[in-house]
Short mmCIF file of the C-alpha atoms (twelve columns), coordinates in Angstrom:
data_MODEL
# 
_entry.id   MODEL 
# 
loop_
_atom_site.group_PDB 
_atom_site.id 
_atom_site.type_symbol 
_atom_site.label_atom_id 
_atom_site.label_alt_id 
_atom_site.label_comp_id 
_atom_site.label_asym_id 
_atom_site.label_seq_id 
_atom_site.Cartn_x 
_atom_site.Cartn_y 
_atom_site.Cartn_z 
_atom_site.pdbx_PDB_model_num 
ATOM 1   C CA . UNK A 1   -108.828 76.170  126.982 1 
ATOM 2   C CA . UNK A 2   -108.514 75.449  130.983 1 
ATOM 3   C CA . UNK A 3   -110.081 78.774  132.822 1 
ATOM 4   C CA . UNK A 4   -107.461 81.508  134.825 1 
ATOM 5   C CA . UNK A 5   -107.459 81.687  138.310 1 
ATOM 6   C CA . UNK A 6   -109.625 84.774  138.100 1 
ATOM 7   C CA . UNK A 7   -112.125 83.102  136.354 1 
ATOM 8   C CA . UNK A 8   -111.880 79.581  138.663 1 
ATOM 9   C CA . UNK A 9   -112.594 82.115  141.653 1 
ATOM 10  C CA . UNK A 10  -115.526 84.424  140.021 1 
ATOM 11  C CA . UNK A 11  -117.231 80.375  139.248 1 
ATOM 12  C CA . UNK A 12  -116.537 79.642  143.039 1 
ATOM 13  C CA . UNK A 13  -118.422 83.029  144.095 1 
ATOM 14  C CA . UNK A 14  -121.158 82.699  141.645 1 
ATOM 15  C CA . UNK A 15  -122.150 78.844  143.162 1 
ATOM 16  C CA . UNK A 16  -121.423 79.875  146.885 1 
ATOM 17  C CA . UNK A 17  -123.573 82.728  145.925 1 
ATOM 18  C CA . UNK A 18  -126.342 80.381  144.004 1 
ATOM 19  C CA . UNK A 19  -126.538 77.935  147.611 1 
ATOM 20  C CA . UNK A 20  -127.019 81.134  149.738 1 
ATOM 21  C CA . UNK A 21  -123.425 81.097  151.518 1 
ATOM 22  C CA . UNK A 22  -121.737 84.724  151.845 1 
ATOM 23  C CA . UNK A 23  -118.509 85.460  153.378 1 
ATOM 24  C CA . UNK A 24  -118.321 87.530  156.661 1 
ATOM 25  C CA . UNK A 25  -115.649 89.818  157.628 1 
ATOM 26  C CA . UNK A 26  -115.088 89.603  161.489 1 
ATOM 27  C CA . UNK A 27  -112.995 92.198  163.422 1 
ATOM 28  C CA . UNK A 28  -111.830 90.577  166.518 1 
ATOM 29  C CA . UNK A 29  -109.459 92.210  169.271 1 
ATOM 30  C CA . UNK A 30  -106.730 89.727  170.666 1 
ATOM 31  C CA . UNK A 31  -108.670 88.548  173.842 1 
ATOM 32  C CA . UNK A 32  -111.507 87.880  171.933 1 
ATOM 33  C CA . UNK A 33  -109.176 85.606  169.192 1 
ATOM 34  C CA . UNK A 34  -107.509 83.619  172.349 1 
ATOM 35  C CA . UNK A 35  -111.319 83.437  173.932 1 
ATOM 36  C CA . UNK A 36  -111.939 81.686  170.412 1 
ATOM 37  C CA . UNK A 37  -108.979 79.511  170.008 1 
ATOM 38  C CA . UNK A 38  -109.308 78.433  173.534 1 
ATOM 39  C CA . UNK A 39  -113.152 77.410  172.989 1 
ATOM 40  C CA . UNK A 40  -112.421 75.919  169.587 1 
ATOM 41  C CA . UNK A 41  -110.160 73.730  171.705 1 
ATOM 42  C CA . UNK A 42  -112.249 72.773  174.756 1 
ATOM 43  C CA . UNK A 43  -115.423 71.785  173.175 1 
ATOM 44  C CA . UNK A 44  -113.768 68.980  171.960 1 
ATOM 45  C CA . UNK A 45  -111.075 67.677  174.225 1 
ATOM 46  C CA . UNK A 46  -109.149 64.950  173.037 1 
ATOM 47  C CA . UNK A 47  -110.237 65.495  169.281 1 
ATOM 48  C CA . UNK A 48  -108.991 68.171  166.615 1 
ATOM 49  C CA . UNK A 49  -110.421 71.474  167.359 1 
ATOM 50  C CA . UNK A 50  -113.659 72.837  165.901 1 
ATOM 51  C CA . UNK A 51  -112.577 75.264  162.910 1 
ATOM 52  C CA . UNK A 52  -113.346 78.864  163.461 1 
ATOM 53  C CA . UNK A 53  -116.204 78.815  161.161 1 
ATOM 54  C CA . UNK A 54  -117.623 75.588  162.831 1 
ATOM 55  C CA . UNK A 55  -117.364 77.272  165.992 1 
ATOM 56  C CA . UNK A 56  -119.238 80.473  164.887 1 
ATOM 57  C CA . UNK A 57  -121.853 79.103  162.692 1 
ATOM 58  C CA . UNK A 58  -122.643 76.539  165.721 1 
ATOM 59  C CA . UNK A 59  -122.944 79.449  167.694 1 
ATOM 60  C CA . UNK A 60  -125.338 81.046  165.675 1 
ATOM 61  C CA . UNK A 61  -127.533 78.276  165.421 1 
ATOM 62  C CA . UNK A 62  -127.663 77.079  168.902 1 
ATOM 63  C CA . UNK A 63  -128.669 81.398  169.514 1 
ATOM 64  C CA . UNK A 64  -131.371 81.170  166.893 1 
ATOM 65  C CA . UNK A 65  -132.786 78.416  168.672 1 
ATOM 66  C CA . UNK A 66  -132.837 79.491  171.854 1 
ATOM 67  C CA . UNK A 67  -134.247 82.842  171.096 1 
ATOM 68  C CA . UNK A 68  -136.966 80.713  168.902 1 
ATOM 69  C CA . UNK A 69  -137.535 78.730  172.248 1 
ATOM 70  C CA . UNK A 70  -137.972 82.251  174.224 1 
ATOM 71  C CA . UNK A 71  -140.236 83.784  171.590 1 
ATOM 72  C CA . UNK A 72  -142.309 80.656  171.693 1 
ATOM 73  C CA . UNK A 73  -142.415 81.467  175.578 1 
ATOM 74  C CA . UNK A 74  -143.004 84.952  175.253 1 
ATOM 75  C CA . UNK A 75  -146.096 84.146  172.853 1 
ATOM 76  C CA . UNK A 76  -148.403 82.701  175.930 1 
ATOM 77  C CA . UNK A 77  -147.991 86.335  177.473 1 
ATOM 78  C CA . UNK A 78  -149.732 89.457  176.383 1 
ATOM 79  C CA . UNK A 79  -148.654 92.867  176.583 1 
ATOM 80  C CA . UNK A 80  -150.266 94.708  180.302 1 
ATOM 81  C CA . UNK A 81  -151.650 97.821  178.651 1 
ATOM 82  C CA . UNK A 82  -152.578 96.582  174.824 1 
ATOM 83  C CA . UNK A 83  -153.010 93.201  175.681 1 
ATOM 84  C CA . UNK A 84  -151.741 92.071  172.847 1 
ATOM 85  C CA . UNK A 85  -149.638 88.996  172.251 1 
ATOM 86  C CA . UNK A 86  -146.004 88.958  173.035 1 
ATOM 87  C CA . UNK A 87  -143.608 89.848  171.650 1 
ATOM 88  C CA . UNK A 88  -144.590 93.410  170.586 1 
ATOM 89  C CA . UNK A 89  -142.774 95.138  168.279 1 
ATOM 90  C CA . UNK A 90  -144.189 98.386  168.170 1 
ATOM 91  C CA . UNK A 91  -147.262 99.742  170.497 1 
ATOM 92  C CA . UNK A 92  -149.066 103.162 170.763 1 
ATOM 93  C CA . UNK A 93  -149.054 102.608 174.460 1 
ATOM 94  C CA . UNK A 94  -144.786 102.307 174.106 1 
ATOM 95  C CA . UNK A 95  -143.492 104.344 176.496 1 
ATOM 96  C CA . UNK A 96  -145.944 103.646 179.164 1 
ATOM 97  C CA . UNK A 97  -144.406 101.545 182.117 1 
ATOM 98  C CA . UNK A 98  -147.127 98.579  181.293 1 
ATOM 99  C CA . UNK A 99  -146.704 98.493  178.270 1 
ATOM 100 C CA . UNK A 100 -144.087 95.600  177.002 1 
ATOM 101 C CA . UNK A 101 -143.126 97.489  174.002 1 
ATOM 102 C CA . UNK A 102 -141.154 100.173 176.511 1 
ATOM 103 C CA . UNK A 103 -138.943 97.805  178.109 1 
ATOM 104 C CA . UNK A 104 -139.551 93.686  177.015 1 
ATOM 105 C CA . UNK A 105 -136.347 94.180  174.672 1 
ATOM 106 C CA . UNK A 106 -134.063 93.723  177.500 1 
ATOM 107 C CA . UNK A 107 -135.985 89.899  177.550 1 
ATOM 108 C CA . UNK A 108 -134.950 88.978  174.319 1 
ATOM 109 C CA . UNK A 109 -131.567 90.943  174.251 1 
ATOM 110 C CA . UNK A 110 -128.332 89.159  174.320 1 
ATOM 111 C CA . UNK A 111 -126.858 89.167  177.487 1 
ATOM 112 C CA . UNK A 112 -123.261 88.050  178.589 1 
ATOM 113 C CA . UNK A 113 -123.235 86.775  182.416 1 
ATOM 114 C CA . UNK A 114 -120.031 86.535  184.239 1 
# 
């Protein structure tokens, strides 16, 4: 007997679950959707737009590897009251004004430049 619907899509979850994919919800306002459509658009001009989920998971990549580039950076520093190797995530010193652990988040933050 051929499955139901229901059952076709609870089989679809289970493998998309199985290789590790899960589905995102994304609130965006209407600048940000144009901002998207737009940049789907002109990163490849003269072909077919990327898809919004081509766009975003390229996105997230290219992020991951330059943060993985700056942490690799940050590693040949050490922290100037601990000494310890960069980055720090938590410090008894934090809240000193040497120590990294007060303030080296806003190196590795994301930041959006006009």
């Amino acid at each position: 007997m051929p499955k139901s619907p229901a059952e076709r899509k609870a089989a679809q979850r289970a493998r998309q679950a199985a290789s590790g994919e899960k589905k995102l919800e994304l609130k965006l306002d209407s600048q940000e959707v144009e901002m998207l459509a737009q940049n789907c658009a002109a990163r490849r001009p003269g072909r077919e737009p990327y898809t919004l989920n081509e766009y975003i998971t390229m996105l997230i990549r290219k992020d991951a590897a330059e943060l993985a580039q700056q942490l690799e950076e940050l590693a040949k520093r050490q922290c100037g009251k601990c000494g310890d190797r960069l980055p720090v995530a938590s410090c008894p010193c934090q809240g000193d004004s040497q120590c990294w652990a007060t303030s080296g988040w806003l190196e590795t933050k994301l930041n959006i430049t006009p």
